[in-house]
N, CA and C of each residue as an Amber inpcrd file, in Angstrom:
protein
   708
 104.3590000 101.3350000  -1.1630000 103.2010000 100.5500000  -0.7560000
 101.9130000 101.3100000  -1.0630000 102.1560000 102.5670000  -0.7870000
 100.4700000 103.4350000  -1.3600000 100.1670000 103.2330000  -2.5850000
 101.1330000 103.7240000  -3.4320000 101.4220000 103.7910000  -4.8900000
 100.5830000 101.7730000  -5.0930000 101.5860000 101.1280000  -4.6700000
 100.8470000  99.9030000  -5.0720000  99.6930000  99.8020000  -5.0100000
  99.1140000  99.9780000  -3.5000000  97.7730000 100.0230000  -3.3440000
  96.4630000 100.5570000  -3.9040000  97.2340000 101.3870000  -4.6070000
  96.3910000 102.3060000  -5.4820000  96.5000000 101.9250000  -6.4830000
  97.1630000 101.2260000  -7.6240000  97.1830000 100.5430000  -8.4350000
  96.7210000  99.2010000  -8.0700000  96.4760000  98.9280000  -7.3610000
  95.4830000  97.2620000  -7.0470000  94.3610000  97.4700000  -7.0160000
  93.9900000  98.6510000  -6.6370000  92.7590000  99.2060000  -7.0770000
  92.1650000  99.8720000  -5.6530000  92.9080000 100.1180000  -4.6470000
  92.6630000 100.8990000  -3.4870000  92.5320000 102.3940000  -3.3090000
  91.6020000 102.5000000  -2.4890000  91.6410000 104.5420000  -2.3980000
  92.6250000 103.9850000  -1.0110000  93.5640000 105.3140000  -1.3950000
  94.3680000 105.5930000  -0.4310000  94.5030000 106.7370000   0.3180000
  94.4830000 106.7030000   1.5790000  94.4390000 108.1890000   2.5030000
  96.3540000 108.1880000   2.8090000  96.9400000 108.8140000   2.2030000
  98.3490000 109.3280000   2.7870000  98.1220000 109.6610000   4.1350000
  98.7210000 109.3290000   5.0560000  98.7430000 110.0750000   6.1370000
 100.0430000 110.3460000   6.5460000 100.4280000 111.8590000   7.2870000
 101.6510000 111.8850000   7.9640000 101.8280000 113.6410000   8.5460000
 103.4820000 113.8940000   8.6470000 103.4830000 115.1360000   9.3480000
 103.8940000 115.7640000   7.8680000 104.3770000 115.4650000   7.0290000
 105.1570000 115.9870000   6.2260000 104.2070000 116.1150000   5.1750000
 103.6100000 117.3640000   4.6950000 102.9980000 117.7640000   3.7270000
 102.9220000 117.5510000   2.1850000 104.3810000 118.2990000   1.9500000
 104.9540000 118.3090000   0.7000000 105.4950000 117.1990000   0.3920000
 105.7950000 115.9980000   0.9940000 105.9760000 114.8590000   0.6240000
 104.6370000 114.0860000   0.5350000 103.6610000 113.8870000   1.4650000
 102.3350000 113.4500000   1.2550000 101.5810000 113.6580000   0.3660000
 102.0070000 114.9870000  -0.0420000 100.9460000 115.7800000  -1.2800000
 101.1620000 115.0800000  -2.5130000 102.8490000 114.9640000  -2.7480000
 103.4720000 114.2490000  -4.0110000 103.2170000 112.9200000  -4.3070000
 103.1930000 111.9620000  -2.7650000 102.7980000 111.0620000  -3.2140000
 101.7500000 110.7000000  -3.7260000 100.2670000 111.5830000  -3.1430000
  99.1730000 111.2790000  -4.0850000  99.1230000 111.8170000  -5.4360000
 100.0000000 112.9210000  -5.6730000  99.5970000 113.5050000  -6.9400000
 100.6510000 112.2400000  -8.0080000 100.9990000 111.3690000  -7.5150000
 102.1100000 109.7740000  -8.0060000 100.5010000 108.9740000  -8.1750000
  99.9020000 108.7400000  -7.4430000  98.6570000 108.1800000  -6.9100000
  97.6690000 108.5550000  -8.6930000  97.0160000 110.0240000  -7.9670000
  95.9080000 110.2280000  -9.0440000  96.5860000 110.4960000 -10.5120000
  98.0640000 110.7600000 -10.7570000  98.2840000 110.8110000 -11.9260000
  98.4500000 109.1390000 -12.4770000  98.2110000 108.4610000 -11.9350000
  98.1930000 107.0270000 -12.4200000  96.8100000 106.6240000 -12.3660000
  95.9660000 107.0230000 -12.7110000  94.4960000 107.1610000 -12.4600000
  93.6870000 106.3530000 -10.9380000  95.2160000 106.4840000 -10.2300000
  94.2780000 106.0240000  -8.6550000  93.5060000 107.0610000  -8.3970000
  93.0730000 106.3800000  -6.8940000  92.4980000 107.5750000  -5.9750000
  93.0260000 107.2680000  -4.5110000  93.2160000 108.9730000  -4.2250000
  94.3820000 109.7830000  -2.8990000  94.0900000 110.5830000  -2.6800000
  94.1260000 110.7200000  -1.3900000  94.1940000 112.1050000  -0.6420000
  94.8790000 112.0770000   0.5430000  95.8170000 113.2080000   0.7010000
  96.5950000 113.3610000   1.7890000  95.9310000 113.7980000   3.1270000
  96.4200000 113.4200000   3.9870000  95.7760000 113.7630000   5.1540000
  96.6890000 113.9790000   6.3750000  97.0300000 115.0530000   7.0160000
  97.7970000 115.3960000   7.8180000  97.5180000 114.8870000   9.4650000
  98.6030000 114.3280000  10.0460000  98.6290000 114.1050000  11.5470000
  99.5320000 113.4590000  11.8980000  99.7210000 113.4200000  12.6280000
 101.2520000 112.6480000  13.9650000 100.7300000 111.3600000  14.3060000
 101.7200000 110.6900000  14.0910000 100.4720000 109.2330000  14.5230000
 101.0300000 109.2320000  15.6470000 101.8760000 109.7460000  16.6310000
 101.5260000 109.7490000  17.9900000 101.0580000 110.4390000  18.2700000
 100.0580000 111.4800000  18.1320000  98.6520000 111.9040000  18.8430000
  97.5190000 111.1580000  18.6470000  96.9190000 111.1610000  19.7520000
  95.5000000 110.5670000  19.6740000  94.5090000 111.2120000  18.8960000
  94.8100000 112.1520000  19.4550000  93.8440000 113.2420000  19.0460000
  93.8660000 113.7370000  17.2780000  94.9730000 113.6310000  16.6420000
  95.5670000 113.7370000  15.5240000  94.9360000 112.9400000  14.7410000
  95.0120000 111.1690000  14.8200000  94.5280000 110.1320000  14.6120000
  92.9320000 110.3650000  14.4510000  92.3360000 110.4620000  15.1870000
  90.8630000 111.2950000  15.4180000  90.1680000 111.6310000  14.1710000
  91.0470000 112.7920000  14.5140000  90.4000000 113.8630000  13.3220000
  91.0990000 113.0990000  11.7470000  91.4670000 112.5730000  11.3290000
  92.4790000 111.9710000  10.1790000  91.3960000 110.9260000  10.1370000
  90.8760000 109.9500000  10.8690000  89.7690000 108.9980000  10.7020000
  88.6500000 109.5180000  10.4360000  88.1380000 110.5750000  10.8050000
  86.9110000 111.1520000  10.3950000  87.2170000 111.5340000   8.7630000
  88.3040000 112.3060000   8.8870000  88.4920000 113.0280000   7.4660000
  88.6960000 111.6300000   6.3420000  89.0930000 110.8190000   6.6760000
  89.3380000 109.4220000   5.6770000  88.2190000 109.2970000   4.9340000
  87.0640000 109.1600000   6.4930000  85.6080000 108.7630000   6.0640000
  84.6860000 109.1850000   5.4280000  85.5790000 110.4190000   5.6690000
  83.9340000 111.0920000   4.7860000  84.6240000 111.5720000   3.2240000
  85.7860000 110.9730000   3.2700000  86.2940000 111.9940000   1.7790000
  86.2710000 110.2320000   0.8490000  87.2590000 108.9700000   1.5120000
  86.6910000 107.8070000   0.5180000  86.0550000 106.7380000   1.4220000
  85.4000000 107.0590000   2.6310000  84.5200000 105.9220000   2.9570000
  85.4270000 104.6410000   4.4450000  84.7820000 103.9330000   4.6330000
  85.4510000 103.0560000   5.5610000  86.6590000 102.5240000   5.5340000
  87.6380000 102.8710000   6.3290000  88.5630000 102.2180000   6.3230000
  89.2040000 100.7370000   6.1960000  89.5870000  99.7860000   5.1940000
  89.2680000  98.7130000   5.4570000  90.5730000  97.5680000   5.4470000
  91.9430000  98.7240000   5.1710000  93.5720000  97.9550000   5.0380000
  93.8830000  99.6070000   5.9460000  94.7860000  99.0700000   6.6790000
  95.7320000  99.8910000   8.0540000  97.1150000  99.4860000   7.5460000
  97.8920000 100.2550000   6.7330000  99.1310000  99.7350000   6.9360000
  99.9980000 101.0800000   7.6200000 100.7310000 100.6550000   8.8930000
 101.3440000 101.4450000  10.0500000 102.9160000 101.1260000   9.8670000
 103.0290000 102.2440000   9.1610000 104.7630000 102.5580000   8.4650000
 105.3880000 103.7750000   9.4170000 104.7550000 104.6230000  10.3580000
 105.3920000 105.4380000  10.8830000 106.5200000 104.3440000  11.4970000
 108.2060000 105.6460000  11.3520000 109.2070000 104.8370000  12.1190000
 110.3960000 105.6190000  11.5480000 111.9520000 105.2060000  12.3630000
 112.8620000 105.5190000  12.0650000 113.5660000 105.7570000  13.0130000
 114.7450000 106.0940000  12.8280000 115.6600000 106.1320000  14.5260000
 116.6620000 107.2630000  14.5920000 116.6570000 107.3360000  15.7440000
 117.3440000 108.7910000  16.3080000 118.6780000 108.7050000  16.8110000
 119.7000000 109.0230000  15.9150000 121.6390000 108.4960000  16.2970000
 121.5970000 108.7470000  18.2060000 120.8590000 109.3410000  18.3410000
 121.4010000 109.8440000  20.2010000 120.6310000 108.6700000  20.4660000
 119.9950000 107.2160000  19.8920000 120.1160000 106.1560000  20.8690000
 120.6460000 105.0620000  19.8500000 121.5170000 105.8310000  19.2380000
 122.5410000 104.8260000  18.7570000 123.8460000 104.2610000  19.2590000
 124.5060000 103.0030000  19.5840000 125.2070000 102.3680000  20.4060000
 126.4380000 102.9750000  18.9740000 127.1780000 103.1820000  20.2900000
 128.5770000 103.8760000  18.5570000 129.8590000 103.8890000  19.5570000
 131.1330000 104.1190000  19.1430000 132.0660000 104.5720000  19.2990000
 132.4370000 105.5880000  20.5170000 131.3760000 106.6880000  20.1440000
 131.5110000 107.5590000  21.3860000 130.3550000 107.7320000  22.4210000
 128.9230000 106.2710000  22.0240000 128.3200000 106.0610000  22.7170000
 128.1290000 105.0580000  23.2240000 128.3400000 104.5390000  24.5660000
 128.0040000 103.2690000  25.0060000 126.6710000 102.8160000  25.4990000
 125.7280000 101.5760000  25.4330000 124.6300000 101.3240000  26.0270000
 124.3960000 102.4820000  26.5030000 125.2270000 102.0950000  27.9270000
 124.6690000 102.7650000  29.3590000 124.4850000 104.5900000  29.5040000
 124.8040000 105.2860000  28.6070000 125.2700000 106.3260000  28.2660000
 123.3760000 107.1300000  27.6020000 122.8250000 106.2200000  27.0000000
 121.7620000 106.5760000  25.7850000 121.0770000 106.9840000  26.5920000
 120.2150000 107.9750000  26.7310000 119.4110000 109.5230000  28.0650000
 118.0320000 108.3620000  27.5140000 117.4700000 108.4080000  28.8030000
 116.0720000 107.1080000  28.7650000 115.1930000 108.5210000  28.4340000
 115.1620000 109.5890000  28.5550000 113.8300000 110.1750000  27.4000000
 114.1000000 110.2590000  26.3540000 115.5080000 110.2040000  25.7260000
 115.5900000 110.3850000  24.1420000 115.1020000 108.4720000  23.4170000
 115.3610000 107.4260000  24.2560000 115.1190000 106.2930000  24.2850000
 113.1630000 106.4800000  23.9940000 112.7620000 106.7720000  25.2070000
 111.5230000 106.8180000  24.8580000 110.8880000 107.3620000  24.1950000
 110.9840000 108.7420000  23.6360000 111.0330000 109.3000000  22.0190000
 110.8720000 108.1220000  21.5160000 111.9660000 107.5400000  21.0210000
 112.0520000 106.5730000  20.2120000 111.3430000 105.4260000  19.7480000
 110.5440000 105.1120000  20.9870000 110.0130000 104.1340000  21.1730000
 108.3780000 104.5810000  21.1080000 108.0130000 106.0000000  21.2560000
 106.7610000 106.6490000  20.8190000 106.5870000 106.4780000  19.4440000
 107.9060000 106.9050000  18.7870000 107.4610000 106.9020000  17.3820000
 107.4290000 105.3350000  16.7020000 108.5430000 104.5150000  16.8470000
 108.4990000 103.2360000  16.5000000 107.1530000 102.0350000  17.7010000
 106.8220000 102.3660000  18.1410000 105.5040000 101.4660000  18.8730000
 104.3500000 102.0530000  18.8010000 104.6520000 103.3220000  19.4110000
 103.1230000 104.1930000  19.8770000 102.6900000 104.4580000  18.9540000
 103.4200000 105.2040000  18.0230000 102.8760000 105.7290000  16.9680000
 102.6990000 104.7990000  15.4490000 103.7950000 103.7900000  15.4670000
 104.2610000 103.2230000  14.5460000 103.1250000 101.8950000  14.4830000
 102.3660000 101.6620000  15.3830000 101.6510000 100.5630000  15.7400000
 100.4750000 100.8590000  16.6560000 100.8980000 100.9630000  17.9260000
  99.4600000 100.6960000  18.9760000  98.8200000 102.0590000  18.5920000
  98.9220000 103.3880000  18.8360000  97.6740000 104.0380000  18.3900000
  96.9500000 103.7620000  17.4640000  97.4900000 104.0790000  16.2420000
  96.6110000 104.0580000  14.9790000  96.1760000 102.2100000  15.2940000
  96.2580000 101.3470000  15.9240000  95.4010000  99.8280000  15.5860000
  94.2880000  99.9050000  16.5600000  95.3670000 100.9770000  17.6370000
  93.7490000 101.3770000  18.5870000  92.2100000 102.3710000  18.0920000
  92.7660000 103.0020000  17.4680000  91.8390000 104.1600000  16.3800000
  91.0920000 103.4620000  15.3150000  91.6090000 102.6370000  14.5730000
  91.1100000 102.1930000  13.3990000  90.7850000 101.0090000  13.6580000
  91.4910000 100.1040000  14.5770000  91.1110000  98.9170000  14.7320000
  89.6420000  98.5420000  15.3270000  88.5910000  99.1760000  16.2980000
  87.7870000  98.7060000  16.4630000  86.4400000  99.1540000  15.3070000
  86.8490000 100.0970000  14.4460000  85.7580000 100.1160000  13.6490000
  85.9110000  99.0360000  12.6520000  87.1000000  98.3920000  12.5020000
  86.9560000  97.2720000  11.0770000  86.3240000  95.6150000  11.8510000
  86.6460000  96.0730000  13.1000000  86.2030000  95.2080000  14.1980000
  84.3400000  94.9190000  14.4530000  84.4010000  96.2660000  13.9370000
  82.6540000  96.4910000  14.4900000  81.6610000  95.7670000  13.0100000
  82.6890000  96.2570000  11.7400000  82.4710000  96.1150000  10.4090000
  82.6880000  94.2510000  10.0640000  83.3890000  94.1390000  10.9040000
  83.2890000  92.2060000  10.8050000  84.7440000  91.7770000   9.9860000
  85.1350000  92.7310000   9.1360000  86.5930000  92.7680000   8.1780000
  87.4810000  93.7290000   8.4700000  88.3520000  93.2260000   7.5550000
  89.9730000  94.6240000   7.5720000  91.2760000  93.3120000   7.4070000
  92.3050000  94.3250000   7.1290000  93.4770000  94.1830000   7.2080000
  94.3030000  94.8270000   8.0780000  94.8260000  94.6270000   8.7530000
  96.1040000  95.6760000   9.5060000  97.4230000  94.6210000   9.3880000
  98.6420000  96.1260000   8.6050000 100.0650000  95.5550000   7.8010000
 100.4480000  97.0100000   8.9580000 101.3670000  95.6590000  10.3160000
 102.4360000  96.4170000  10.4930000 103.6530000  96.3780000  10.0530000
 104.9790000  97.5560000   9.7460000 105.7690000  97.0990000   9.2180000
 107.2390000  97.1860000  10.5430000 107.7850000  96.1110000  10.5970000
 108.1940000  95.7790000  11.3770000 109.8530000  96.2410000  10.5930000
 110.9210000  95.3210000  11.0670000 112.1910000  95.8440000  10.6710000
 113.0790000  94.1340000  11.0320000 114.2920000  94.1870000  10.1120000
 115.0270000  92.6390000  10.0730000 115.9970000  92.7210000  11.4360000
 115.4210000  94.0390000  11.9260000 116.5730000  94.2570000  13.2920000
 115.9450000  93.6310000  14.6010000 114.4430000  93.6020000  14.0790000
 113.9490000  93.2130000  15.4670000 113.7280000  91.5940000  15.8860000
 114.3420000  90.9150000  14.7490000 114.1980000  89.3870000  15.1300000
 115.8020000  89.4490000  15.1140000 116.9700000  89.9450000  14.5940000
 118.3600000  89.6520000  15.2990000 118.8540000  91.2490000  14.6910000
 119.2140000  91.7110000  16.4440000 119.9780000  93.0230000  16.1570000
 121.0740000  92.9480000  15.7670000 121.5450000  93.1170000  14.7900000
 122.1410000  92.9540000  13.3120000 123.6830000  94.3240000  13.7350000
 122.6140000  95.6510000  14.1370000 123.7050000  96.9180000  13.9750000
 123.5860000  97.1350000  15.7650000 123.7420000  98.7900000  15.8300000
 123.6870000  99.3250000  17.0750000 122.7990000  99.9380000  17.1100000
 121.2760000  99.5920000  16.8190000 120.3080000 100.6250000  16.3930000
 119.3360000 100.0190000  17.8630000 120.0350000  99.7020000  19.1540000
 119.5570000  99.3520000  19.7620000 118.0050000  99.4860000  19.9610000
 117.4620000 100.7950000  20.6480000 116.3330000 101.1960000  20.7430000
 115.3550000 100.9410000  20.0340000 115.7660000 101.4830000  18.4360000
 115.0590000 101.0600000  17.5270000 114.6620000  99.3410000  17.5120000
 115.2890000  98.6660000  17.5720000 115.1090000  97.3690000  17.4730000
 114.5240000  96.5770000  18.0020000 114.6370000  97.4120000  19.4660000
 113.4610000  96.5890000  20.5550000 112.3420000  96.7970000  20.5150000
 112.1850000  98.7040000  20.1340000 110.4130000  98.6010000  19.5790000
 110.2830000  98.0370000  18.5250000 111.1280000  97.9900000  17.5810000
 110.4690000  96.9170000  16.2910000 109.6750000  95.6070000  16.5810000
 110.8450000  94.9190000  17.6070000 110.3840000  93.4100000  18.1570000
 108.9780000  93.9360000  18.9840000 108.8280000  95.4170000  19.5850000
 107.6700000  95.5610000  20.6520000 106.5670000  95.3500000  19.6850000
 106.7280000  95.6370000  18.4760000 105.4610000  95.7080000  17.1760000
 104.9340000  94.5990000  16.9620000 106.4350000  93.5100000  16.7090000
 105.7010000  92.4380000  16.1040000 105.2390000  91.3080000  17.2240000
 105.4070000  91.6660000  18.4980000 104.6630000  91.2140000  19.7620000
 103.3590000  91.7060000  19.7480000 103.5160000  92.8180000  19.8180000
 101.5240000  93.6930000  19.0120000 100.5490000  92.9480000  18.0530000
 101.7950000  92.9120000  16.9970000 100.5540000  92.3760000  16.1960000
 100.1800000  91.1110000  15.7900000 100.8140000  90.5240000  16.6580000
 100.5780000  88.6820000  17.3520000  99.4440000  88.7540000  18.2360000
  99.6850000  89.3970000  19.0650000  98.6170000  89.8780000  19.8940000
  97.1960000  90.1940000  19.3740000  97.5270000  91.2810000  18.3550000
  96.0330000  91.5540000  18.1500000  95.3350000  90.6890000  16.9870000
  96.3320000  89.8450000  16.2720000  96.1180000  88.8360000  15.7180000
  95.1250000  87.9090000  16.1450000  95.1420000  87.4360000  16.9460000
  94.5530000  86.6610000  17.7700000  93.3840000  87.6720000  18.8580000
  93.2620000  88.0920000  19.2580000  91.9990000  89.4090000  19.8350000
  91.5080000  89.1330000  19.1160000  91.5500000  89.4600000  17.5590000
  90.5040000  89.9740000  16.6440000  90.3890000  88.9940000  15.4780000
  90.9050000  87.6150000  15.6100000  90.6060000  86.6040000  14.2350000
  89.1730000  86.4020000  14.3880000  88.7700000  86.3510000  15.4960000
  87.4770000  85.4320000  15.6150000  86.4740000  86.9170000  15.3070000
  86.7190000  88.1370000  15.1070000  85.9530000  89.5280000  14.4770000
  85.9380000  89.7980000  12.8600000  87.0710000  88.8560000  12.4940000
  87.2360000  88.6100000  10.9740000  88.0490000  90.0230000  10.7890000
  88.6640000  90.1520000  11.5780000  89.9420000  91.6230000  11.2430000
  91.6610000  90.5450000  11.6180000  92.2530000  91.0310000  10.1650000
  93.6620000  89.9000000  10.3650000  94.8720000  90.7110000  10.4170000
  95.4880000  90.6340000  11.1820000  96.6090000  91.2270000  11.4490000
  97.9900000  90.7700000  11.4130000  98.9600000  91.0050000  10.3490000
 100.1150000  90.5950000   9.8590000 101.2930000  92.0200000   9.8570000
 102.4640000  91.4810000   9.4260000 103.4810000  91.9660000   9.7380000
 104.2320000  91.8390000   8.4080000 105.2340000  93.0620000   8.0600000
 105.8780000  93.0110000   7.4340000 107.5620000  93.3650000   7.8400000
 108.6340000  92.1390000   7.4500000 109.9680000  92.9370000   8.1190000
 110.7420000  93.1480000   6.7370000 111.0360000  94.2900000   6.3870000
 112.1260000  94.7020000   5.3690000 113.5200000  94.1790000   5.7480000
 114.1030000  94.3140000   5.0350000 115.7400000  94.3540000   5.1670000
 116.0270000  95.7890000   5.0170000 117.3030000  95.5220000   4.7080000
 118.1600000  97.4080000   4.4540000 117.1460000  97.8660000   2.9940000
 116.4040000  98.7150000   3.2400000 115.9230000  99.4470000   2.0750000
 116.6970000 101.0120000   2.2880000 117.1930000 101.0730000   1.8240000
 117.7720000 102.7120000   1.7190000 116.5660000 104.0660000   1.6370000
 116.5690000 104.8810000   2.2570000 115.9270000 105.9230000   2.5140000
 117.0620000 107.4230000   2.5450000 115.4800000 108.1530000   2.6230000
 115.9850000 109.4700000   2.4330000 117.2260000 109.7310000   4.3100000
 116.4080000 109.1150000   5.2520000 117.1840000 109.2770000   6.6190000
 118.0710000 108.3910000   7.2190000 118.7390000 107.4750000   6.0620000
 119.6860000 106.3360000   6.5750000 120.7490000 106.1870000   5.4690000
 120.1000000 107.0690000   4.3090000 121.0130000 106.8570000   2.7850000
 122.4490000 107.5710000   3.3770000 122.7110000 108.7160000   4.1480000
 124.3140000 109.7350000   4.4240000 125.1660000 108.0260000   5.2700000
 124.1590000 107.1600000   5.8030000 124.7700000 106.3820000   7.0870000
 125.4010000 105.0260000   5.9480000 124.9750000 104.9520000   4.9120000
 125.4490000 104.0210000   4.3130000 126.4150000 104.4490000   2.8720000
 126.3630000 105.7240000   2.7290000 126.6390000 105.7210000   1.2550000
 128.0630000 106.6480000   1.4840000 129.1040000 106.4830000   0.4990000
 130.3600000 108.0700000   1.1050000 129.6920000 109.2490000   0.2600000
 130.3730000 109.9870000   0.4360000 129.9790000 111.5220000  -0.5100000
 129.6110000 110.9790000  -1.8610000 130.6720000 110.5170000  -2.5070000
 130.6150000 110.3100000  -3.8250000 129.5030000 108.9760000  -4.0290000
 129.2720000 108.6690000  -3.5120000 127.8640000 107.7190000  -4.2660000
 128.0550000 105.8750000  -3.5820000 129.7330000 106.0630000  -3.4680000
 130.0310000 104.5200000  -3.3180000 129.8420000 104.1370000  -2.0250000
 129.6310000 102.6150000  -1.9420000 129.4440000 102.0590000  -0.7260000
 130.3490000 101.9990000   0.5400000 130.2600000 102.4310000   1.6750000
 131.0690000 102.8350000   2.6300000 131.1420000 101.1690000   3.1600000
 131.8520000 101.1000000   4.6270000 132.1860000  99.8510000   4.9040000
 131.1050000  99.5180000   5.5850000 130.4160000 100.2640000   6.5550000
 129.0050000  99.4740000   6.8830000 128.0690000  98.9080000   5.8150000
 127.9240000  99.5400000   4.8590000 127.2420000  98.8880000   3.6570000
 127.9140000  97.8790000   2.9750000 128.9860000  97.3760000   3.0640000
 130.0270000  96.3770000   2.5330000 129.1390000  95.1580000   3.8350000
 129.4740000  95.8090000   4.4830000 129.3620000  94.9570000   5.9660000
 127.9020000  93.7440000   5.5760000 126.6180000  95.3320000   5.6310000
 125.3880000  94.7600000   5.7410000 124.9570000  93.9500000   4.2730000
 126.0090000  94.0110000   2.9330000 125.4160000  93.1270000   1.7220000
 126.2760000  91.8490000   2.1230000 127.5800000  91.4430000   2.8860000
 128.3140000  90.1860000   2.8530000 127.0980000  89.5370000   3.8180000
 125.9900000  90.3110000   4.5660000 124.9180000  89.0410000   5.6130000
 123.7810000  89.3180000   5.2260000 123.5570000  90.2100000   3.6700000
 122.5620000  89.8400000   2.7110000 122.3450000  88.8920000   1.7300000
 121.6610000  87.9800000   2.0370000 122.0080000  86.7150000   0.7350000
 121.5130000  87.0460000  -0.6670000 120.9280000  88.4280000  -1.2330000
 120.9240000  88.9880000  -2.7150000 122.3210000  89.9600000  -2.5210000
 123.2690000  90.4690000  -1.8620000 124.3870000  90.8330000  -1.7530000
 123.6050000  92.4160000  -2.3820000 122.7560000  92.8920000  -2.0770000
 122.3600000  93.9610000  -2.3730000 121.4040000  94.9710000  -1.6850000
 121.0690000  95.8830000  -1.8470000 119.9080000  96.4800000  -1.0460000
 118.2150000  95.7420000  -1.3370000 117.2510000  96.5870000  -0.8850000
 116.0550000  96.0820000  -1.6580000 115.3370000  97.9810000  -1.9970000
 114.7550000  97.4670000  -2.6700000 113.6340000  98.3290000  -3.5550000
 112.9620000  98.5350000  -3.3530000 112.4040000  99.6430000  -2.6950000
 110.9040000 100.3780000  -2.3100000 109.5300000  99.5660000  -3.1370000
 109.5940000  99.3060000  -4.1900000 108.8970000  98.1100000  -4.9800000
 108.5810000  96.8080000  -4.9230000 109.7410000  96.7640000  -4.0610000
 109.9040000  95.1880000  -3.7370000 108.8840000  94.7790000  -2.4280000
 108.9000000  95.8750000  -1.8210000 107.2990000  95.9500000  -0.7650000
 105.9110000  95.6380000  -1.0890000 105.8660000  96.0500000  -2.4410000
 104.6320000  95.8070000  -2.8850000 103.3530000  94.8150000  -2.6230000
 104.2680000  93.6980000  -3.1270000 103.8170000  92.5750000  -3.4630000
 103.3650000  91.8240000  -2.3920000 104.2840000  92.1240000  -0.8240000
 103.3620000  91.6580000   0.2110000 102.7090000  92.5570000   0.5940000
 102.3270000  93.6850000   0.6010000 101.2890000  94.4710000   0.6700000
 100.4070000  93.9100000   0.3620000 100.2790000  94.0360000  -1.2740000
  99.0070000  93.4690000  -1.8390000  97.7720000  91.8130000  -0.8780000
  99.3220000  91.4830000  -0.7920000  98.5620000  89.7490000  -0.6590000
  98.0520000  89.9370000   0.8030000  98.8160000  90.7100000   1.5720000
  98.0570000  90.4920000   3.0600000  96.8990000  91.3720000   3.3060000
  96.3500000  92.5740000   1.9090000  95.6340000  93.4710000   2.2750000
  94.1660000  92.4790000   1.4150000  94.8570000  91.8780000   0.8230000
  93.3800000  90.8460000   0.0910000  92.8260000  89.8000000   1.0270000
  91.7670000  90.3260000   0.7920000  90.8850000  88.8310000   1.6620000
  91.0150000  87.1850000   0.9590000  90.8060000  87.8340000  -0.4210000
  90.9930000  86.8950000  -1.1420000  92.2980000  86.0240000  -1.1550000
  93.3060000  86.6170000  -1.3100000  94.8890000  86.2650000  -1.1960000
  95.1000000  85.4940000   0.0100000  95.0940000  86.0180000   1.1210000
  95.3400000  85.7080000   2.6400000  94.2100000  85.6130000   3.4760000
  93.0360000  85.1930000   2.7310000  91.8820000  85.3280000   3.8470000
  92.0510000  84.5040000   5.2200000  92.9720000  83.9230000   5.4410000
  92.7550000  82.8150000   6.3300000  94.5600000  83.0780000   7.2340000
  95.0310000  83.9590000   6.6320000  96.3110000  84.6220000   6.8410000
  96.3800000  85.6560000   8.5160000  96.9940000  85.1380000   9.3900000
  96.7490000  86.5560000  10.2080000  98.0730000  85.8330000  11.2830000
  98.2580000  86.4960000  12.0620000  99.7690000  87.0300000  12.7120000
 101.3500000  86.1800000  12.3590000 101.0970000  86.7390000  11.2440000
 101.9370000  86.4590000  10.2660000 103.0670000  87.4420000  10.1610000
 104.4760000  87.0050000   9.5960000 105.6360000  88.0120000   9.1860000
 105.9540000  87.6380000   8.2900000 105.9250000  88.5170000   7.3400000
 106.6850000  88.0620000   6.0890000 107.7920000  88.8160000   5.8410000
 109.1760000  88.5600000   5.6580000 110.7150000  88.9250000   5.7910000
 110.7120000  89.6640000   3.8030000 110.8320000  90.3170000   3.9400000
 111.0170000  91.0030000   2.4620000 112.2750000  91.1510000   2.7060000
């Protein structure tokens, strides 16, 4: 989605904890003659957020598309075999739910959101998950803050239409990642039976493509595209 954005013709601020991955993606960015710069912070600190908005501003200017991708899930509140519901420790739960809500959504819309507010425009793209409209696996926790997101950004959908700031949603399907690829794939490369599982209640019988994000990126971050667009989900 950066990469796109930056080829649509967006300056993009990377943000995150992870350096050497942030760094790469802009140097993906400016070697395609975008413009990037990485910028380090936790999007569950406030305070983190802060300083990362100042630094945005003064290196490419007003913030004016929010897309809030922090997320991912933690097996100790995963429903499994040798874990039941009732079993999952309610602070490792709420972890969970810091990074997929707090961080993944309400801070950063609280940080950024009233200056695009003050500015009269913006976009804010949360990205939501296909677990949180039907829990699909045992990714319990995860799933309920997903659904907690796209209750958020219904919410602020409506707060802020009449400020001319629009707020939409994005839900992926199974996109494979660097922290879910060991959970689906065997050693050797081939598809294990949960991944058998999750393409027979995929109707492309396949994964999707980090690429394949793109394209609603683009349209919900244009005024032009979606000007009239706001608490919206679009199912990629």
């Amino acid at each position: 989605i950066a990469e796109g954005l930056a080829n649509a013709g967006a300056a993009v601020a990377v943000v995150g904890r992870n350096r050497e991955r942030g760094e790469a993606r802009v140097k993906n960015i400016t070697g395609a003659g975008g413009r990037g710069q990485y910028v380090s912070a936790d999007a569950i600190s406030r305070d983190d957020l802060k300083r990362a908005h100042r630094e945005i501003q003064g290196a490419l200017g007003p913030v004016t598309i929010l897309v809030n991708a922090a997320g991912g899930n933690d097996p100790k509140v995963t429903v499994s075999a040798e874990r039941k519901f009732e079993q999952i420790a309610l602070e490792v739960r709420r972890a969970n739910f810091d990074l997929n809500l707090v961080g993944g959504a309400f801070l950063p819309c609280q940080e950024f959101g009233p200056a695009m507010v003050e500015r009269g425009k913006g976009s804010i793209i949360n990205i939501a998950s296909v677990s949180a409209h039907i829990p699909l696996s045992r990714v319990v926790s995860y799933s309920a803050a997903k659904a907690a997101v796209l209750s958020l950004t219904q919410f602020l959908a409506r707060e802020w239409a009449p400020k001319g700031v629009r707020v939409n949603s994005i839900t992926p399907g199974f996109f494979p990642a660097g922290q879910n690829r060991k959970l689906l794939f065997n050693d050797d490369g081939s598809p294990n039976d949960r991944t058998k599982s999750i393409w027979n209640h995929t109707p492309m019988k396949r994964f999707g493509e980090a690429h394949e994000l793109i394209g609603a990126a683009i349209f919900l971050a244009s005024a032009q595209a979606s000007g009239f667009v706001t608490g919206s989900d679009i199912r990629v």
